[in-house]
N, C-alpha and C positions, 0 to 999 in steps of 0.2 A: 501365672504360667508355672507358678511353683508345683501347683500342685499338693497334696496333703506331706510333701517331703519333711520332717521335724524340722522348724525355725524355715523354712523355704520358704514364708510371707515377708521374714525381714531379715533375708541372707544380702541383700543389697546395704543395708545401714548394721550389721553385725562386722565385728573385725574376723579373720581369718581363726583367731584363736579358739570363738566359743564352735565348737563342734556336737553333732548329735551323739558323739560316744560318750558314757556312761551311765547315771541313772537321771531317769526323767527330772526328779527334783533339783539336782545340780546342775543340771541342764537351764532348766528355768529361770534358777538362780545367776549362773554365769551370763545368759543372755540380759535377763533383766540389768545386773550392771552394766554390761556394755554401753546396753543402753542410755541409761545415764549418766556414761563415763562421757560419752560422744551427744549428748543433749546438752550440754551446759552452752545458752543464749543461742539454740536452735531449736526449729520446730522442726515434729514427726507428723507427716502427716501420712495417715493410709487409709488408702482409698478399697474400700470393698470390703471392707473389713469381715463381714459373714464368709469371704472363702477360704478367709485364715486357716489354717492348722492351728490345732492345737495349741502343741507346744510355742507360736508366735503369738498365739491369743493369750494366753499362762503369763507368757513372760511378757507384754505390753500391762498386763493385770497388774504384775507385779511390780513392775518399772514403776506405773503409776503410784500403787499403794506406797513408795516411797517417797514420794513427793519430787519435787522439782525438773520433772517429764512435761514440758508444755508439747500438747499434740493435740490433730484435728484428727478422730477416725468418722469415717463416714460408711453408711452400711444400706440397703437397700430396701424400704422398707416392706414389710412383708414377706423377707428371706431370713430363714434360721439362721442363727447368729451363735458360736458358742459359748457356755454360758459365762466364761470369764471377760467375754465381749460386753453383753447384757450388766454381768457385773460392773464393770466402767460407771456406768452412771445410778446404778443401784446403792452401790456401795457410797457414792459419794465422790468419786474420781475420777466424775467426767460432768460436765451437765447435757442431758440431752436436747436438742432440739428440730423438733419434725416440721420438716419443709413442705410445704401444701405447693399445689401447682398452682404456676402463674395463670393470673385471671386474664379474659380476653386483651384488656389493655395495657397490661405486664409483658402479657405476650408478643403487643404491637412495640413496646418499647425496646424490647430486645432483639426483635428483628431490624428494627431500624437504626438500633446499635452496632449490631452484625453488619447489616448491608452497605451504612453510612448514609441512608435516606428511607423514608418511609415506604411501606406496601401501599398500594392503591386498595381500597375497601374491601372488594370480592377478594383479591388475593390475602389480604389479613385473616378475612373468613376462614377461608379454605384453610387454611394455615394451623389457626386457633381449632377448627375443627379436627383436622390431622392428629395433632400433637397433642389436645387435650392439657395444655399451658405445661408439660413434661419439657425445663430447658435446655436438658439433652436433645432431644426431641425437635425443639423449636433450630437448633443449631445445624445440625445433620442435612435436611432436605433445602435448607438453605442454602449451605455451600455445596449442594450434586447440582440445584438448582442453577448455582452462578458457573460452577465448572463446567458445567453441559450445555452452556447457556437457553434453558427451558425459563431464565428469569432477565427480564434485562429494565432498565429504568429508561421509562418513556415519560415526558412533562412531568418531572422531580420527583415521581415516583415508581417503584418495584413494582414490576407486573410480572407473576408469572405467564408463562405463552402459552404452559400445557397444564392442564387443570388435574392429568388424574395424579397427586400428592397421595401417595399412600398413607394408608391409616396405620400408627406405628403403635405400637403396645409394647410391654416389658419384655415380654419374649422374642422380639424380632419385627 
């Protein structure tokens, strides 16, 4: 919601003090400590990381390159990332790891986690085909499903009532 605003991806975990007035690299720098003034036996974690600004990409960069930043950033893959983001685990100060989507029966166990009982078979189907094992994805049409009641559990398992589950992709 920040938008590209200087340090507006981590205006919520920055104190009042570090501000976007004066020059970019003391900027960076004054964030970056904060950072790790206010890290010490806490984890950062950001979510989205490719729609950072800059300047909050810069200074996570640099937080890290100082050691003692324990943080999860997570980023979407196949969306441009800046490149101090990329550097995270280029450099050595981050390690990456890419999440592959859940296989059909990953998928059935996370719904059934979700619901607190199993889908009946076609509705797994229908499900796994929707979502394409994306657990964002798998979570979403599941609860519009239970809210709108289009899903209801008949003989210990989740049936959906109405089959057309739209097909969801990364755009919408």
């Amino acid at each position: 919601a920040s938008g590209r605003a200087p340090l507006g991806g981590l205006a919520s975990v920055l104190p009042p003090r570090v501000t976007p007035a004066g020059r970019r690299a003391d900027l960076l720098v004054d964030a970056a400590e904060a950072l790790l003034d206010g890290a010490a036996g806490r984890l950062l974690v950001i979510d989205d990381a490719h729609l950072l600004d800059a300047e909050s990409a810069g200074a996570l960069h640099l937080a890290a390159s100082q050691g003692g930043l324990t943080m999860v950033v997570t980023l979407r893959t196949g969306e441009p990332a800046d490149d101090a983001i990329v550097a995270l685990w280029k450099d050595g100060f981050a390690e990456r790891l890419d999440l592959e989507p859940l296989s059909r029966s990953e998928t059935e166990a996370l719904a059934t986690a979700l619901l607190g009982g199993p889908l009946d078979g076609v509705s797994a189907a229908d499900l796994y085909a929707a979502t394409q094992g994306n657990p964002l994805f798998v979570r979403e049409p599941l609860v519009g499903a239970v809210d709108d009641g289009r899903i209801r559990q008949q003989g210990g398992l989740h049936r959906f009532l109405s089959w057309n589950l739209p097909i969801l992709t990364d755009s919408g």
